[in-house]
C-alpha positions as CSV (number, residue, x, y, z in Angstrom):
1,X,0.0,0.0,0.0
2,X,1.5,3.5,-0.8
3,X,2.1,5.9,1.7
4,X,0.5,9.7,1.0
5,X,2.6,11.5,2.5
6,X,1.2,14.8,1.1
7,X,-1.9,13.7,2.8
8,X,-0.4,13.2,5.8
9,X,1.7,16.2,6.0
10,X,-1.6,18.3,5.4
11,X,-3.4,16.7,8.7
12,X,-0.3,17.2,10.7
13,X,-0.3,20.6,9.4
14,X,-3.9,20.9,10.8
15,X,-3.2,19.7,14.1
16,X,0.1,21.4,14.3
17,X,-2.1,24.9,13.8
18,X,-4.4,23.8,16.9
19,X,-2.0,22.1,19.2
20,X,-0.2,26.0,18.3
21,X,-3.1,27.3,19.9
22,X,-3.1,25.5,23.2
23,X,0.5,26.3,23.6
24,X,0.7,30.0,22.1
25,X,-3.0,31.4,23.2
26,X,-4.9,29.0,25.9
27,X,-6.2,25.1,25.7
28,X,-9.8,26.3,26.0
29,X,-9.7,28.3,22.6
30,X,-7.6,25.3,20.7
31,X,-10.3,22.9,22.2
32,X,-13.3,24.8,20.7
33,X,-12.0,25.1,17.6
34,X,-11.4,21.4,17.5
35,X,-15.1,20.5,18.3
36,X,-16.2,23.2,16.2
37,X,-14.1,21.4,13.5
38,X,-15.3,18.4,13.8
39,X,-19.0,19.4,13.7
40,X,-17.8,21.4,10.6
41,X,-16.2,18.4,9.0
42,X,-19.0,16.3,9.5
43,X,-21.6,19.2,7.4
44,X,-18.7,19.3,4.9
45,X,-19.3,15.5,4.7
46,X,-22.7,15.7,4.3
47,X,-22.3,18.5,1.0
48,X,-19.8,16.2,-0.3
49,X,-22.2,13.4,-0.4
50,X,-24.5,15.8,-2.1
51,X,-21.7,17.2,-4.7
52,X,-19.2,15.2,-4.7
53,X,-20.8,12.2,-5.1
54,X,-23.8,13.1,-7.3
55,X,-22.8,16.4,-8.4
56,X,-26.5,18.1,-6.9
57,X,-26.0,22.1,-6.1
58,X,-27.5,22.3,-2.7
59,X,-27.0,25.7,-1.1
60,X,-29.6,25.3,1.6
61,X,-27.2,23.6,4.1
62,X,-28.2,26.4,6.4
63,X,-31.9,25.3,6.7
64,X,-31.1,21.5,7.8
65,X,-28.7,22.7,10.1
66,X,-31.4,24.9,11.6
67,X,-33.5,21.4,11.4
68,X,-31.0,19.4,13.6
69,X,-30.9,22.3,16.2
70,X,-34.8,22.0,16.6
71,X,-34.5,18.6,17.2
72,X,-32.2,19.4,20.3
73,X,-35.3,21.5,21.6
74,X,-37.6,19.1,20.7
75,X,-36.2,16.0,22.2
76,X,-34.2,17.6,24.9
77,X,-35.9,20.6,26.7
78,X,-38.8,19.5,29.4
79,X,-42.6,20.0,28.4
80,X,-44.4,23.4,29.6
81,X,-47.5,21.6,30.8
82,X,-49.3,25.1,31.6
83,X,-48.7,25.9,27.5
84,X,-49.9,22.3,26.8
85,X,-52.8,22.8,28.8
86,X,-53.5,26.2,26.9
87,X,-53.3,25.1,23.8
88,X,-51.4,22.0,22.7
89,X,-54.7,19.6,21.9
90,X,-55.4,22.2,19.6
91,X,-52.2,22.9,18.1
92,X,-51.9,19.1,17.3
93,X,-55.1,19.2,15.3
94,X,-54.4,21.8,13.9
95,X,-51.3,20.3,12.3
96,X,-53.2,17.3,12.1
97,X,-55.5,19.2,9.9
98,X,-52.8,21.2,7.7
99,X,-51.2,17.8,7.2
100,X,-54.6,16.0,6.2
101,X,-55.2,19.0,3.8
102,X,-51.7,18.7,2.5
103,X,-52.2,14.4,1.6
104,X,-55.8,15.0,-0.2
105,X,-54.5,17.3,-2.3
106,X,-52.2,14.9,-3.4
107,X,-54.9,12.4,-3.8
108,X,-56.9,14.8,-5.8
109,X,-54.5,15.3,-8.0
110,X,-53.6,11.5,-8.3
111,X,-56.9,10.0,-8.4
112,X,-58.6,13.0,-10.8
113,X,-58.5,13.3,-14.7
114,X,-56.8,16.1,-15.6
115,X,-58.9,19.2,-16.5
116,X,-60.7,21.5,-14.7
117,X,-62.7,19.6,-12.8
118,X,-59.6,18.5,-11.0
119,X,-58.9,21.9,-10.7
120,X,-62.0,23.4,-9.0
121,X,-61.6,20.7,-6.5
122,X,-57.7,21.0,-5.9
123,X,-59.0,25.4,-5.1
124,X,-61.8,24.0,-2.8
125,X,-60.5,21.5,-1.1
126,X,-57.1,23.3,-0.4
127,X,-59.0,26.9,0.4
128,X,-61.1,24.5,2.9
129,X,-58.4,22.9,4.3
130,X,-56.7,26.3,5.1
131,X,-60.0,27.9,6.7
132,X,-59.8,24.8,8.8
133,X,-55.7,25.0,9.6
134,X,-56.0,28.1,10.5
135,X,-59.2,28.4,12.5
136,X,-57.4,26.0,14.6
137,X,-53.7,27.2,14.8
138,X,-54.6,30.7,15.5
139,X,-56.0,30.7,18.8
140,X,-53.6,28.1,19.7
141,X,-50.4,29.7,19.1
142,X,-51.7,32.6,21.1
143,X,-52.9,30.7,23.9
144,X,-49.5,28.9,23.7
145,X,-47.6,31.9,23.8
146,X,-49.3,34.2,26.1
147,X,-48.0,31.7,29.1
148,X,-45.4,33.1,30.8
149,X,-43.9,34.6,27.6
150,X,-40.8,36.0,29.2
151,X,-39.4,32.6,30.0
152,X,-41.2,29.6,28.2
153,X,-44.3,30.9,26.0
154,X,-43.8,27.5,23.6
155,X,-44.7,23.7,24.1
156,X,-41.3,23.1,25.0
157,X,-39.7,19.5,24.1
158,X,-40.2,15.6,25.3
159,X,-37.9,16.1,28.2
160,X,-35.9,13.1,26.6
161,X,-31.6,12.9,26.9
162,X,-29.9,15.1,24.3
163,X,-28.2,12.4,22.4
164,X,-31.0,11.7,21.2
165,X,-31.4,14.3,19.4
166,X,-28.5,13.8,17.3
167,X,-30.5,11.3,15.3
168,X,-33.5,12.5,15.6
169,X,-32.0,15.6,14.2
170,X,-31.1,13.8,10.7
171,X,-34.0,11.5,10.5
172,X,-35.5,15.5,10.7
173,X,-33.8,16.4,8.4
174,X,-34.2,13.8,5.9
175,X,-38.0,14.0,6.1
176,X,-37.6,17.8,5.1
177,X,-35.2,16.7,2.7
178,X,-37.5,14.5,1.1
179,X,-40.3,17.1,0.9
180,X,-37.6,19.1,-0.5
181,X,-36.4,16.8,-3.3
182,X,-40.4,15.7,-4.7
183,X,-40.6,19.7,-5.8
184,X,-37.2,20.7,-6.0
185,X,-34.9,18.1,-7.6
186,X,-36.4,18.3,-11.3
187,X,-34.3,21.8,-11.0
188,X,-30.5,21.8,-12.2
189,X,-27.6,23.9,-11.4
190,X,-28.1,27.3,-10.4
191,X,-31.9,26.9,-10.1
192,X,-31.6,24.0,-7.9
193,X,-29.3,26.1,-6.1
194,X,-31.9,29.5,-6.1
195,X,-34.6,27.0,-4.8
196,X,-32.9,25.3,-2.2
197,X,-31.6,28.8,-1.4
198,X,-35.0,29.8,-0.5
199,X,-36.2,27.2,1.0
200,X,-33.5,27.1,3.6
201,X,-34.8,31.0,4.4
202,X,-38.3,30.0,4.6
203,X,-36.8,27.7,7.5
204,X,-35.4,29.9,9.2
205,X,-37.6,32.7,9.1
206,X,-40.5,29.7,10.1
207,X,-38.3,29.3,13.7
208,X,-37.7,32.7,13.9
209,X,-41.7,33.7,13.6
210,X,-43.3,30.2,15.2
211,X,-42.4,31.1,19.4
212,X,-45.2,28.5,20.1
213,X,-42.9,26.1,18.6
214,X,-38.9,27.3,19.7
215,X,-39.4,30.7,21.0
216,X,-38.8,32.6,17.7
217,X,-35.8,35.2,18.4
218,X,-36.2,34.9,22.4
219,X,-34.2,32.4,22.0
220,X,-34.1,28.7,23.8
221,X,-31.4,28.3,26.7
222,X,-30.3,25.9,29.3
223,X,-30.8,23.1,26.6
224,X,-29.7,20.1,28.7
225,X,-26.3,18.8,28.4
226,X,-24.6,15.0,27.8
227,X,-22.1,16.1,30.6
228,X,-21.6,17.6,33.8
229,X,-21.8,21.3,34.4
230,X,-18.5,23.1,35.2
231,X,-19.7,24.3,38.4
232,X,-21.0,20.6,39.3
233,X,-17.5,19.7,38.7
234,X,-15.7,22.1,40.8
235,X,-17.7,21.0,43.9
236,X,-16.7,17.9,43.6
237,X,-13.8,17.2,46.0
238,X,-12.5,14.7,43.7
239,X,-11.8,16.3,41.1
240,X,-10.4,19.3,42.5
241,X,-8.1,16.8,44.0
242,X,-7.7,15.8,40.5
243,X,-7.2,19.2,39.0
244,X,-4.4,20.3,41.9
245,X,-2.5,16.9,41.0
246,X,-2.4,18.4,37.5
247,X,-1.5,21.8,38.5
248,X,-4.6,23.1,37.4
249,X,-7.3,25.1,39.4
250,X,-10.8,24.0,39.4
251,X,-12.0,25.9,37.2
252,X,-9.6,25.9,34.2
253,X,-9.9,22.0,34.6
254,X,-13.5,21.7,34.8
255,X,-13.9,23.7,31.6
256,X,-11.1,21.5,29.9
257,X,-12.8,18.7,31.1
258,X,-16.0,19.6,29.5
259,X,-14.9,20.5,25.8
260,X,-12.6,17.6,25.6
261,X,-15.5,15.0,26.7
262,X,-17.6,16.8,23.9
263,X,-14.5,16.1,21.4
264,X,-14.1,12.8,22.0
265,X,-17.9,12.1,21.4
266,X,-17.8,14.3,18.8
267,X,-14.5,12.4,16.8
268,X,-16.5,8.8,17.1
269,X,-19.2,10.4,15.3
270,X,-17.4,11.8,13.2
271,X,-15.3,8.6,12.8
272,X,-19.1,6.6,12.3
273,X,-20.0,9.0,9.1
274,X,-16.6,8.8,8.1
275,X,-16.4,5.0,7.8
276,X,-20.0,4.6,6.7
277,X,-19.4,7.5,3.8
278,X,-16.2,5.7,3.0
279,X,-18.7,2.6,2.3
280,X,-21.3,3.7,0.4
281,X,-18.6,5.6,-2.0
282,X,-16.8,2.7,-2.7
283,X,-19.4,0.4,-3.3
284,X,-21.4,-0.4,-6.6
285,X,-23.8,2.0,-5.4
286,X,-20.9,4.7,-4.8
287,X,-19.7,4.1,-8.6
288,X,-23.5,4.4,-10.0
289,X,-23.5,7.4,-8.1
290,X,-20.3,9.0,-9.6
291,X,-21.9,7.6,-13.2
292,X,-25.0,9.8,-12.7
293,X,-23.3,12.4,-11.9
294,X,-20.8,12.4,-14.7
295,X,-23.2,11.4,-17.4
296,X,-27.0,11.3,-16.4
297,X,-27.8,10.8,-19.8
298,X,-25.6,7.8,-20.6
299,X,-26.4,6.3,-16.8
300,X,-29.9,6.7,-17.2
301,X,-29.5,4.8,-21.0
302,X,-28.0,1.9,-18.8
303,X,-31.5,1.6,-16.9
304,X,-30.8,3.8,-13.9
305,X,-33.2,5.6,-12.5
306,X,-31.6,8.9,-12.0
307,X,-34.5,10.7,-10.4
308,X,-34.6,8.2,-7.3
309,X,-31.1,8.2,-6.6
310,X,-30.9,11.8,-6.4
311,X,-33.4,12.2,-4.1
312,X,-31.6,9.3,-2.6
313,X,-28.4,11.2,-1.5
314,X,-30.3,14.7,-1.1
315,X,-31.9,13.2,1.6
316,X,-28.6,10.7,3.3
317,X,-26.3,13.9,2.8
318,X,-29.3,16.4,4.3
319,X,-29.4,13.6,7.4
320,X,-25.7,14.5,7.8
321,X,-25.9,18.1,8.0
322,X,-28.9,17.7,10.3
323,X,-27.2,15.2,12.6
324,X,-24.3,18.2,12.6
325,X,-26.3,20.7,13.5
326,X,-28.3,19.0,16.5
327,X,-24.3,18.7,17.7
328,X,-23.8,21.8,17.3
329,X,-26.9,22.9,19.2
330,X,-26.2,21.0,21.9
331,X,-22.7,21.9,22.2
332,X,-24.0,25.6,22.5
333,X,-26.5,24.7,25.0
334,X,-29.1,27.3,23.4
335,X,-30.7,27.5,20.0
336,X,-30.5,30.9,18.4
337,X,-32.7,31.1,15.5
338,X,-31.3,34.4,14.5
339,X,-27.7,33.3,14.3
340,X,-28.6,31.2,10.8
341,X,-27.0,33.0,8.7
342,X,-25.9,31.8,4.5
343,X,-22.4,33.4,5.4
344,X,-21.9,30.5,8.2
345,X,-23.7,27.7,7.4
346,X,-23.8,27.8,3.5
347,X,-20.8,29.5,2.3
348,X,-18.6,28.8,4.7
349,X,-19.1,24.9,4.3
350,X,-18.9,25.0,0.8
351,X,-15.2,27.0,0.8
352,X,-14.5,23.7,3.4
353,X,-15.8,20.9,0.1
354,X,-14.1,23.2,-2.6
355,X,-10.7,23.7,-0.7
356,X,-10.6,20.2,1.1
357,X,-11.4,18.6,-2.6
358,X,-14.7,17.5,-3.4
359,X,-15.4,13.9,-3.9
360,X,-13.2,13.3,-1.5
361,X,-14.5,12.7,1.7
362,X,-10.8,12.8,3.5
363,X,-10.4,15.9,1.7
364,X,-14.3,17.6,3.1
365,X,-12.8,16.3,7.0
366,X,-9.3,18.4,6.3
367,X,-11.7,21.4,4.6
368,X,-13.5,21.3,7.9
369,X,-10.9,21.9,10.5
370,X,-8.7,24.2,8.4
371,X,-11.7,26.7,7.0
372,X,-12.7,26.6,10.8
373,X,-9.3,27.4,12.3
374,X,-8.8,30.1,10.0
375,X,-12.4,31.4,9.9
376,X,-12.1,31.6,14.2
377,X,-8.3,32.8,14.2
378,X,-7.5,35.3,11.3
379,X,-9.1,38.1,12.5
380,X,-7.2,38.2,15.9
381,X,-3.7,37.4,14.1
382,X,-5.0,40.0,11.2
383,X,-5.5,43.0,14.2
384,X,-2.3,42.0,15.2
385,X,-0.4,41.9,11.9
386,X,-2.3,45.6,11.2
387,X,-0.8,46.8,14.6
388,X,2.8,46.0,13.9
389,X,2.5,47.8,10.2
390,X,0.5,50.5,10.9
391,X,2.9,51.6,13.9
392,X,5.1,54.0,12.6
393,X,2.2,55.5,10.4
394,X,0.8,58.9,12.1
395,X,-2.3,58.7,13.5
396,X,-5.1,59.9,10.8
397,X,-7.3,58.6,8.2
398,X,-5.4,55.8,6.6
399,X,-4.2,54.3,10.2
400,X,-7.5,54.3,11.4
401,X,-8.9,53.0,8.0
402,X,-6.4,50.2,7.8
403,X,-7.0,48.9,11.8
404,X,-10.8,49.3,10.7
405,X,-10.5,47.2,7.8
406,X,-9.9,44.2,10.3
407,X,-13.2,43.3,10.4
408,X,-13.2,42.4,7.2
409,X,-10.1,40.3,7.3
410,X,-12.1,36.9,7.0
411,X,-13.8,37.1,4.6
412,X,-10.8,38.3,2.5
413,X,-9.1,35.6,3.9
414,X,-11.3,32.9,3.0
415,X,-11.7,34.7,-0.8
416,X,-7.7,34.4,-0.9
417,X,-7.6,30.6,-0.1
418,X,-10.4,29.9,-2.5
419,X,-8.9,31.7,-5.6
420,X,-5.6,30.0,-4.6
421,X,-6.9,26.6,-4.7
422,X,-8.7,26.9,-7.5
423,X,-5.9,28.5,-9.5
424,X,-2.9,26.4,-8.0
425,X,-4.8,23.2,-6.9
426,X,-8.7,22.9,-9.1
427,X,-9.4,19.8,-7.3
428,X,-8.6,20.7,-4.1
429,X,-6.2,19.8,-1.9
430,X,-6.9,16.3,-1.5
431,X,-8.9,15.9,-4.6
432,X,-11.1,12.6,-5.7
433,X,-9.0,9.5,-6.8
């Protein structure tokens, strides 16, 4: 077997960069940004699956990982039985009801000959179906969220333990997915893209408006955590006695303690996606895959059924982004509908697929951690470096426009590295065999 040492060299290049970090700035920073890399490299896997494998344009990462951080509500946070009591019955039926309305039209549309009798009834049955909906959801959503709006005003979740939620996050995620590929997936390229675009901001905005649901922009805190609180810890006369055989105080060890258990859970999920991506790539399935996606025409002339197995790895590469983002939520401990934004969670993971090399699900993990390090840590190095070489310049208008430019140093950054690869290295930098 041949050694790649190029390979190699890059993820020792990556660790190098956040072991730096413990030793130069502090552990805590170097340990968030390796479980915020591996949440990231998992959502790069899930894109690759998407593009790399099957070469679909999906730009709406930010809307499934918005999914898997519901999911962490949903599963996690206890019931508010005085909201429940207000107006959950109701809520339910109405949901019930937008759902039923939602399946007959499909029927109707099924079952009819086209014309317009199949119209008329498509209007009447939706317009009735929407009277209903809403004469329902209405008064419940304000009976839900006039209780004690200042703290709960929403149903709250099942009360169940968080991990669960990781799954439960994707299997969210590739319901929405499959709702998502029925309408969506006849599109190609940049319409797929537009659409899926959209429909990601029609998720968010849907968290950020539905309180009776997650609070809207108030905001969800104290999500429950797999592990022990930092202040749990430090009472614990064990491990402080720990901690002072270290050297370390309670609460610098307590906080190290934390973020490294969430790693290591982190790297065996990551390691579980890894091995079962690795699978499905290299199997029969992986290669039809990769035929599709080079050819659909010639694939589909083969008796393929190109449609299917789109919608196929929309929704297993959706899952993954959704299973991500329940992580994600969790390891934030809140869910902040507002802080979905395309930058983050769309951009920013497709600069980690392009850079790491797409197709290449080795490549999307070493996209993950390095976008991420550099995303967190070049606008602190970038004040500093504007510091040094605007020091001997008078103070004024160019010195203060040059230390306010700053700001802006990511996202020049992250412009830089793309054009790079993509000029030096077009496949990225551990591109597809």
């Amino acid at each position: 077997m041949n050694i790649n040492w190029k390979n190699i060299a890059l993820f020792a290049l990556v660790a190098v960069l956040i072991l730096g970090t413990g030793f130069m700035q502090s552990w805590n920073t170097a340990l968030l940004i390796l479980n915020m890399g591996l949440i990231s490299a998992i959502m790069a896997i899930g894109v690759n699956m998407q593009w790399g494998y099957a070469g679909l344009f999906n730009i709406g990462i930010m809307g499934f990982v918005a999914i898997g951080g519901l999911a962490t509500v949903l599963t996690a946070m206890p019931p508010v039985k005085e909201a429940w009591a207000a107006g959950g019955l109701r809520m339910m039926l109405a949901l019930a009801a937008g759902a039923a309305a939602i399946a007959g039209a499909v029927r109707i549309h099924r079952k009819m000959v086209p014309g317009r009798r199949r119209m008329l009834a498509l209007v009447a049955w939706l317009i009735a179906g929407f009277v209903l909906y809403r004469q329902l959801f209405d008064p419940a959503a304000m009976a839900i969220e006039a209780v004690n709006p200042a703290s709960t005003g929403y149903l709250g979740g099942a009360g169940l333990p968080v991990l669960l939620a990781w799954p439960l996050g994707g299997l969210m995620a590739a319901g929405v997915a499959w709702v998502i590929g029925k309408t969506a997936l006849g599109l190609r390229a940049d319409y797929l893209a537009i659409a899926t675009l959209g429909i990601a901001e029609i998720i968010v905005a849907m968290m950020k408006n539905e309180d009776w649901l997650d609070r809207g922009v108030k905001n969800v805190v104290g999500i429950p955590r797999p592990l022990p609180y930092e202040i749990d810890l430090q009472r614990d006369p064990g491990f402080v006695e720990g901690a002072a055989a270290l050297g370390l105080d309670p609460v610098t060890a307590s906080t190290l303690f934390v973020k490294l258990g969430y790693g290591v859970m982190f790297a065996l999920v990551l390691l579980v996606v890894l091995w079962l991506a690795q699978m499905a790539l290299n199997s029969p399935w992986g290669r039809m895959m990769r035929a599709i996606r080079d050819n659909e025409v010639a694939a589909e002339a083969m008796g393929k059924d190109v449609v299917a197995r789109h919608l196929q790895i929309f929704i297993l590469g959706s899952a993954v982004v959704g299973i991500a983002g329940a992580m994600m939520t969790t390891l934030d401990g809140q869910l902040t509908p507002g802080a979905y934004q395309p930058l983050r969670f769309t951009f920013l993971i497709w600069v980690m697929v392009i850079v790491g090399g797409s197709g290449n699900n080795w490549g999307a993990i070493l996209g993950g951690f390095l976008i991420w390090f550099l995303w967190v840590q070049v606008e602190p190095l970038g004040k500093m470096l504007m510091d040094l070489v605007t020091a001997p310049l008078p103070d004024g208008a160019l010195k203060a426009h040059l230390l306010e430019s700053v700001a802006h140093m990511r996202l020049f950054t992250m412009g830089l590295i793309l054009l790079l690869v993509l000029r030096f290295s077009p496949r990225g930098l551990i591109p597809e065999k």
